[in-house]
N, C-alpha and C positions, 0 to 999 in steps of 0.2 A: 575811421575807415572811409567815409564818406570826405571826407576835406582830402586824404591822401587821392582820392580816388578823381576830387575834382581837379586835384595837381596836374595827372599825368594825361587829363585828358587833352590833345594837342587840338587842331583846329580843324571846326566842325561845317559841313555842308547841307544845307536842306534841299528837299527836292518835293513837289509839286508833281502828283500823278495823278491826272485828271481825266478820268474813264467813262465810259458809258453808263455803269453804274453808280457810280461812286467816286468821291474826293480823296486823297491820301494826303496829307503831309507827314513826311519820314526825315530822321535826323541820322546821320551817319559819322563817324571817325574816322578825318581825311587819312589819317595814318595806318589805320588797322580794316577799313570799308564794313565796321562790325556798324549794325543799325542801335541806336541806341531808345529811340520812343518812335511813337507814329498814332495819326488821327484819323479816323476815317468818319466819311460824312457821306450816307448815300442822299444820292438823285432820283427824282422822279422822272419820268417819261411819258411824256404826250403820243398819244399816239390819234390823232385827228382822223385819220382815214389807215384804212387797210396798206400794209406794207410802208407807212409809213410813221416816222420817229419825230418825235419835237424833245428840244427844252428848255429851258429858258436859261437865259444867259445871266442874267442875275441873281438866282438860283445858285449859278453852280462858282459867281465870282464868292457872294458872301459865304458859302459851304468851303474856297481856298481861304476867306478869313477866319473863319472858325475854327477848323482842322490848324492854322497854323499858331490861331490862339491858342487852342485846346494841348497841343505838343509843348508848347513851351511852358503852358502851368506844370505836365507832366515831369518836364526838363528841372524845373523848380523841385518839384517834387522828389528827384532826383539829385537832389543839389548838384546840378549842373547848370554851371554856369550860363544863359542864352548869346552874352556877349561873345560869346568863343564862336556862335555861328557869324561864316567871314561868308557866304555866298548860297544863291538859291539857285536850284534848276528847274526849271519846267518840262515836265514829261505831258502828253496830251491823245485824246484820240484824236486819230486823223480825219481827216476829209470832210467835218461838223463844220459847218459855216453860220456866221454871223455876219449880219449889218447893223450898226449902230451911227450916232448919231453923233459928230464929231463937237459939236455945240452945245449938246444937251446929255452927253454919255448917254442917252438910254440907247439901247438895242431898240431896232426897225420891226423886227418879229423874231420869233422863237428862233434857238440853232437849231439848222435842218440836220440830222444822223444821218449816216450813212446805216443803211438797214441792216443788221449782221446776223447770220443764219438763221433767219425767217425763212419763211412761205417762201420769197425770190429774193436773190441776193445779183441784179441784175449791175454790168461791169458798169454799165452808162450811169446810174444814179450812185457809185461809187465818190466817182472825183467831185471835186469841190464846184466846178464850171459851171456844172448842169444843175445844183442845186441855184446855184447865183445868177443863174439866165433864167430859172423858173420864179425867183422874185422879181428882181425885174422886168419879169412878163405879167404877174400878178398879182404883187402888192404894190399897192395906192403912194403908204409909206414911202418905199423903198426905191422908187420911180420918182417920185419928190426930192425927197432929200440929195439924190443922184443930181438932177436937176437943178438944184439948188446949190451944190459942189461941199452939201454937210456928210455926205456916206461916207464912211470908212467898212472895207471889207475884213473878213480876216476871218482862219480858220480860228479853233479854241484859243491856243499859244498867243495869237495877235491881241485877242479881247482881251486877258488875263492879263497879259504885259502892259498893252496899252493902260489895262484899271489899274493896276496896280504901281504903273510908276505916275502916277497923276493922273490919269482919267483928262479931262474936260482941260488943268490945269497942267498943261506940258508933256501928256503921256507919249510914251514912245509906239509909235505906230511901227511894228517889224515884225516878221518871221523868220525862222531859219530856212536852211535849205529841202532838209529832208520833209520837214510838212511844205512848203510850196510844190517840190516834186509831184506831189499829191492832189496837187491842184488843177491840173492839166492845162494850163497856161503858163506853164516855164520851161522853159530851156536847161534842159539837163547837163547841157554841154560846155553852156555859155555862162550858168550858173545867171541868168537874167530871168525878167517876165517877157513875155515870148510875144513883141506886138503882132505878130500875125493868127497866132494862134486868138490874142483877145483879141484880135478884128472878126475872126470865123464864131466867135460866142459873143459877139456883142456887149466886150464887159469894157468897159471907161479905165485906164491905164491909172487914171489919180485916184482910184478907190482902195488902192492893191498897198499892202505895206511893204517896207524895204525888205529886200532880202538879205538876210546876215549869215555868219558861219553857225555852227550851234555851239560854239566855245568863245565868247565872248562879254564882257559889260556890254549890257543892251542900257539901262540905266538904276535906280535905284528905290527900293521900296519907298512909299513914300508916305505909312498909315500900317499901324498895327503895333505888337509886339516887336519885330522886326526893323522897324522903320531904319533907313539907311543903310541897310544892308543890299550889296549890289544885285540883280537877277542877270548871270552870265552863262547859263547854259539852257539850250531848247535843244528839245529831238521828239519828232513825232515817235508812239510807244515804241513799234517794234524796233525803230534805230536805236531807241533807247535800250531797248530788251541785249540786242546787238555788243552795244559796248558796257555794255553790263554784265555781259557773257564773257567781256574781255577777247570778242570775236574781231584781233586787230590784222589777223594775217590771212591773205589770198585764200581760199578756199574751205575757211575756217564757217560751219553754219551751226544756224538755232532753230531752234522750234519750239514755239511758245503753243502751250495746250488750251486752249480756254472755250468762248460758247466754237469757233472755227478752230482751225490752228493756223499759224503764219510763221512760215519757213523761209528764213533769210540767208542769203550767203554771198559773205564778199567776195564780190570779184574785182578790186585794189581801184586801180587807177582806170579801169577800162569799162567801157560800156558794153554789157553781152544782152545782145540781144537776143530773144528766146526764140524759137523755131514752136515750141508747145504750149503757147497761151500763158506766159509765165509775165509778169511785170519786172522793169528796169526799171532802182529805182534810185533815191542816193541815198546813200546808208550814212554818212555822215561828214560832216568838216570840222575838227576838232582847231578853231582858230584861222583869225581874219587871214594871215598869209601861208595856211595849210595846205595840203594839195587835199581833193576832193577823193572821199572814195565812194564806190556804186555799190550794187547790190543786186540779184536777180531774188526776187519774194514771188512767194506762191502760198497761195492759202487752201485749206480745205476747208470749204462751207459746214460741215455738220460734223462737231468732234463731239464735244462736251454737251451739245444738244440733242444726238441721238441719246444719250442718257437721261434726259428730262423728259423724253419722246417715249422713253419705256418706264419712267416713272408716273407721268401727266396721263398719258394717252390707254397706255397698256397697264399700268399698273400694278406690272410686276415686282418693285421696289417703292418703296416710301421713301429713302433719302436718295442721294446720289451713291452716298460711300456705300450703299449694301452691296451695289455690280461688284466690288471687286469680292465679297463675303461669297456670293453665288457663284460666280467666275473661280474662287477657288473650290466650291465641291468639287467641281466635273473638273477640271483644267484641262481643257480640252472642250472645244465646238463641236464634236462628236460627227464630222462631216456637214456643218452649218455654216451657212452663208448669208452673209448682212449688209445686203447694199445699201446706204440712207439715201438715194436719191431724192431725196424728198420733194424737188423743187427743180428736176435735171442735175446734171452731172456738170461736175467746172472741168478745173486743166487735171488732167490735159485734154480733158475730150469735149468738152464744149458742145453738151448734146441734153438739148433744152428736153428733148422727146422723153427721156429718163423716167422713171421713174423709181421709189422705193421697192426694195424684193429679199425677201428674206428664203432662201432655196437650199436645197440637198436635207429636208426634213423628213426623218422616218418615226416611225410609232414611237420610238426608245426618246426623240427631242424632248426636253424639256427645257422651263425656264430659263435654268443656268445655261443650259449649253445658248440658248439664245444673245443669255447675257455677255457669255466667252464672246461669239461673232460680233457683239454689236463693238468690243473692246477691239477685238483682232481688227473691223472695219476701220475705226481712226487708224489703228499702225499701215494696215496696206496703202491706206490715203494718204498719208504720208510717204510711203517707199514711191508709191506713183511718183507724188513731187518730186523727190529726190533723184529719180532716175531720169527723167526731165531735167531736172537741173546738172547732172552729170554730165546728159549726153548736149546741152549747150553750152557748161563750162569747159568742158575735157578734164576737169578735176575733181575723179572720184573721193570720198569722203572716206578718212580716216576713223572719225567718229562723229556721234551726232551731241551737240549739246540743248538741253531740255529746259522750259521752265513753265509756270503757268500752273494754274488750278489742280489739273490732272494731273499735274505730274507726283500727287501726292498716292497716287494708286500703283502700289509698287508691281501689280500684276500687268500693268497699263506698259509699265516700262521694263518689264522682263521680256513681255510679248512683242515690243518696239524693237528690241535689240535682237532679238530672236528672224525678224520678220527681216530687217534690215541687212541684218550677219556682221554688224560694225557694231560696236560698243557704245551705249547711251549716258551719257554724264549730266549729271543733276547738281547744283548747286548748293548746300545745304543751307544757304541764308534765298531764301527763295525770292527776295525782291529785285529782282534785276533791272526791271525798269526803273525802277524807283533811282537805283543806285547809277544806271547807265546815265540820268539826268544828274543825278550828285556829282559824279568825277565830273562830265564836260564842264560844269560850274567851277567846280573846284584846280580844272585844269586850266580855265581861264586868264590869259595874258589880265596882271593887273591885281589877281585875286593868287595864284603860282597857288596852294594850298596840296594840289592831289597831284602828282608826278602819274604821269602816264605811259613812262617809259618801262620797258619791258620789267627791267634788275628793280622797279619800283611796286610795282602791280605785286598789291596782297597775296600771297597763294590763299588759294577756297579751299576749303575745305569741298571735296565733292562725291558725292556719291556714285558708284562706276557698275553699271547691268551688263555684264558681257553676254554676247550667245550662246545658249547653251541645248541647241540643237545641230545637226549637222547641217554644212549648205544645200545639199541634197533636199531635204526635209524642207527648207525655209521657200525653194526655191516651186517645191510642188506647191505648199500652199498659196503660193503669190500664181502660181501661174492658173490655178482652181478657182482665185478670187478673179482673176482677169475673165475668166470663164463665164462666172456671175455677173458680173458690170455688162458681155454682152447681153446677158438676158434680160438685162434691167434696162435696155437702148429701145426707142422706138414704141413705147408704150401709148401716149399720147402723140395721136396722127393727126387728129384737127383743132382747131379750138375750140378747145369743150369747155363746159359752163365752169369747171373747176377753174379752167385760167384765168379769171374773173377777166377784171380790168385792161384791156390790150393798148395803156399808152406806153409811150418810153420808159416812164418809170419802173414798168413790169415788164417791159420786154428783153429777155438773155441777147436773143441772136440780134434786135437791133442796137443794145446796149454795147454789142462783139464788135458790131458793123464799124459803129460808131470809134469806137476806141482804133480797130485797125486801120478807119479810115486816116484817122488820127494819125497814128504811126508812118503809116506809106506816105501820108502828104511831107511830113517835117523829113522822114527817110528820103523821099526826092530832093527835099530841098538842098539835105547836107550831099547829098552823091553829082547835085549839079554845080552846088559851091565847093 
């Protein structure tokens, strides 16, 4: 059984999903996209001061050696062969910055995080710029070695590649496109680093590594189990999530559930720019002479965190999984409303005043029905997005495709489809990211392994929630929730002691400032060129 079974297995791709939490490496079948083992190695997290995230970079390089050891003893264990793996891909959180030291590989200081639905989840300490203009302003290291011309920049993907195709001894210093987008020093257009913009942040042009497509030989392992095996595919997660969704056609979107959600949708070859707080972003370049596609993303700050918020804080539930046990007594919010503004309200309203409000409670509320609103809240947050994203695409959504943590809570996604009135589709092999960096690896000029062409793409197996309320019905509750979000506007009028800290890093509307200044500057530029 096992010999027959290592006959037919044809040629296998790894992929590297490297998260906030935690390390993956997962093993795939370029013919059939079924996962075959996978490792996981969590991370710790520094957390130095209030609102803000560290972790170390060498930490999380040895946790990708581990994980990828660890798979492949599994892969043995399997009698499966490891030589069948022909290519790796890197999946990565975005906007994590590192400096390290091109002379001596070690990292300058910790990777700065991007904060994710905490306390404040402000736009300006987002992109990667503002993290890399605050080393430069205050670490010794990192002003040195700058000085010196030993710094190398680079979000996660840059460090990883770089350690791992040689480090100190020949590593390849590059990024792909969709984490540079991330970075707020590139050129979306021109698919370059954007000298004017790193002249407006003060960042040195020779720190920055090449930018590549995310489907190609960057160079080759060069240490481990693996050794010589090429690494030819990168995409920051959510582009990852994206074509791992198999999300290739115009107005095709996803929505990944997790501690926020981040909702993606291609818009092809064109750049839409949002009218409602929404980011443009590039969802991906499958190969050095591919055309570019974009993407408008929108996230909701508190999906999967208002759940921790009624477990940690309220104490309503001991795990996660009971909301949906509670959520089914009542089925039904019984007239309850759940706003998490915990921290202000995002896109589309951009209204820092906000606050949390839970409303329409009479004698009969209990837990559950609490529990039903806080569930209903991620879906309406999501229809906000989406309705946003409509009214700046002009292409309304057929259906929504789903992944992520939550989406194992089937009540989470009866109610999504309910709320929306379009049909929600789940993938039933639920690693999408993992797998969105497998294929671009596998699709790789050089490596040819994973056909990406439509008549080639696996069918998934998927799971399908259609509506099953009327639009009447879907459309009072959204417009009762809208009712709620006003009363939850305007609650904090000064700065009050709860806003603690008022630098850049915690401030929304100058973090807004900052970003839209952004925008209009580089928008002049292209309307005068």
């Amino acid at each position: 059984m096992a010999a027959s079974k290592k006959a037919v297995l044809g040629p296998l791709v790894g992929a590297v999903d490297q998260g906030t939490s935690s390390t993956r490496f997962l093993v795939f079948n370029s013919k059939t996209a079924e996962l075959l083992s996978h490792h996981q190695v969590e991370i710790k997290q520094e957390f130095p001061r209030e609102g803000w995230v560290e972790q170390d970079p060498k930490e999380i390089l040895h946790s990708v050696y581990e994980c990828i050891e660890k798979t492949c003893e599994k892969l043995g264990q399997l009698n499966i062969d490891i030589s069948n793996i022909k290519a790796i891909g890197v999946s990565n959180q975005r906007e994590t910055t590192v400096v390290w030291d091109r002379i001596t590989g070690e990292p300058l200081y910790n990777a700065v995080v991007a904060r994710r639905g905490g306390s404040r989840l402000p736009l300006s300490t987002y992109f990667s710029a503002v993290k890399l203009r605050w080393l430069l302003d205050n670490v010794r290291k990192v002003q040195k070695a700058v000085e010196e011309k030993r710094a190398l920049f680079g979000t996660i993907d840059s460090w990883l590649i770089w350690s791992l195709t040689g480090g100190v001894n020949g590593g390849v210093h590059c990024t792909d496109v969709t984490n540079a987008s991330r970075t707020m020093l590139f050129n979306i257009h021109s698919l370059e680093w954007d000298k004017q913009l790193c002249e407006f942040f003060g960042i040195p042009m020779e720190i920055l590594p090449n930018v590549r497509s995310s489907s190609e030989i960057y160079g080759l392992m060069k240490a481990g189990a693996l050794e010589g095996v090429p690494i030819s595919g990168c995409l920051g997660d959510q582009s990852a999530a994206l074509v791992g969704q198999m999300c290739f056609q115009i107005g095709q979107a996803k929505n990944t559930y997790g501690t926020g959600c981040f909702l993606l949708c291609n818009t092809g070859h064109k750049c839409v720019f949002s009218d409602h707080g929404l980011l443009t972003t590039v969802a991906y370049k499958l190969g050095r002479d591919k055309p570019v596609y974009y993407a408008l993303e929108g996230s909701v700050a508190i999906a999967g965190a208002v759940i921790r918020w009624l477990r940690d804080n309220l104490g309503i539930i001991k795990t996660s999984e009971e909301i949906e046990k509670l959520a089914k007594e009542v089925g039904t919010s019984y007239g309850c409303y759940f706003v998490p503004a915990f921290s202000g309200l995002y896109a589309p309203y951009w209204e820092p005043s906000a606050r949390g409000i839970i409303c329409g409670l009479t004698q009969f509320t209990n837990k559950c029905h609490i529990a039903f609103a806080a569930l209903e809240a991620v879906c309406f947050q999501t229809r906000e997005i989406l309705d946003a994203m409509n009214r700046d695409c002009g292409i309304p959504l057929s259906h929504l495709q789903v992944d992520g943590g939550m989406t194992s809570n089937k009540i989470l996604m009866q109610l999504q489809a309910d709320i929306l009135y379009i049909p929600v589709v789940k993938p039933s092999m639920p690693e999408t990211t993992a797998l969105g960096a497998a294929m671009a690896a596998g699709a790789a000029e050089g490596v040819g392994v994973w056909s990406l062409e439509p008549e080639d793409l696996s069918a998934v197996t998927m799971e399908r929630f259609e509506p099953q309320i009327n639009a009447e019905e879907s459309e009072i509750r959204y417009s009762t929730w809208k009712k709620a979000v006003m009363k939850s506007m305007g609650w904090v009028t000064t700065q009050s002691p709860e806003s603690g800290d008022p630098s850049i890093f915690c401030s929304l509307p100058l973090g807004f400032f900052i970003v839209s200044s952004m925008v209009m500057l580089i928008g002049a530029r292209y309307i005068s060129g």
